[in-house]
C-alpha positions in Angstrom: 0.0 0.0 0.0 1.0 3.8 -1.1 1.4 6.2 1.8 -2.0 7.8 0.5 -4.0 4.8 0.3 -3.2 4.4 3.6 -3.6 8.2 4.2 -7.0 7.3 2.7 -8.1 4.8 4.6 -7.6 6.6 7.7 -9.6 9.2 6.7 -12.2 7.3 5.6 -12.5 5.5 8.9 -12.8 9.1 11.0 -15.0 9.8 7.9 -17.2 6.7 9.4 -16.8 7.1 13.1 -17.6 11.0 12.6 -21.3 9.2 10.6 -21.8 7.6 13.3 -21.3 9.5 16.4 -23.5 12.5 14.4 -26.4 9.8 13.9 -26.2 9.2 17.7 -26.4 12.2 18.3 -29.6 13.0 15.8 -31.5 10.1 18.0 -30.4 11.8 21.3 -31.8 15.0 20.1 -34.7 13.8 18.8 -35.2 12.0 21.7 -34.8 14.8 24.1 -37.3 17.1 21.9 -39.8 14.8 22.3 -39.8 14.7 26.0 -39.4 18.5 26.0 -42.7 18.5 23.6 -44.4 16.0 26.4 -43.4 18.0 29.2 -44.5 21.0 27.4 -47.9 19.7 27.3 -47.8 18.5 31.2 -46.9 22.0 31.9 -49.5 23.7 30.3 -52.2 21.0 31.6 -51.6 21.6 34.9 -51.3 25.3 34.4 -55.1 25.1 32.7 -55.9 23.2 36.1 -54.5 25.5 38.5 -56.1 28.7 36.7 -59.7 26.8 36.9 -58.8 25.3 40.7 -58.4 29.3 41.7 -61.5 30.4 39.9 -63.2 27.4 41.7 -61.8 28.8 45.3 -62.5 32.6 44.6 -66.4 31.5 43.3 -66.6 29.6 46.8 -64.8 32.6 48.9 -67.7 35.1 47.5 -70.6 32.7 47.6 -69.7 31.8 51.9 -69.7 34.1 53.4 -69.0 32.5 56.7 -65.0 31.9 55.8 -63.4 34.7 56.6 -59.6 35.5 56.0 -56.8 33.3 58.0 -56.0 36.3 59.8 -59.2 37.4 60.7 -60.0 33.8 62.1 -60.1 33.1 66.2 -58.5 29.9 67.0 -60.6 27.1 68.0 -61.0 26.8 71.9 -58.7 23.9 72.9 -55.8 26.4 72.3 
């Protein structure tokens, strides 16, 4: 062998290693962005939850009007 076949060679094996590491790394990104996309979703789910759960509380704070604030509350009589 010539000193550029094997010049070649070499090359074309970094060439092949280079292939493969950027395909691994294509899945993991892929991979990653699809759990970002899910979490995403779980976020804004529970976001949409929270936002009704506090419309829910205030509606139940004007209709009773027995509760009144925590700090305007008298503790119970066993303290």
């Amino acid at each position: 062998m010539t000193k550029n076949t094997v010049k070649t060679a070499e090359l074309l094996a970094r060439i092949d290693e280079l292939e493969s590491r950027f395909a691994f790394m294509e899945s993991t990104i892929d991979t990653l962005n699809d759990e970002i996309i899910r979490q995403s979703k779980q976020i804004s789910l529970a976001e949409n939850t929270l936002r009704q759960l506090s419309k829910q509380l205030e509606q139940l704070n004007r209709n009773n009007d027995g509760i009144r604030p925590l700090e305007e509350e008298v503790p119970p009589p066993h303290y």
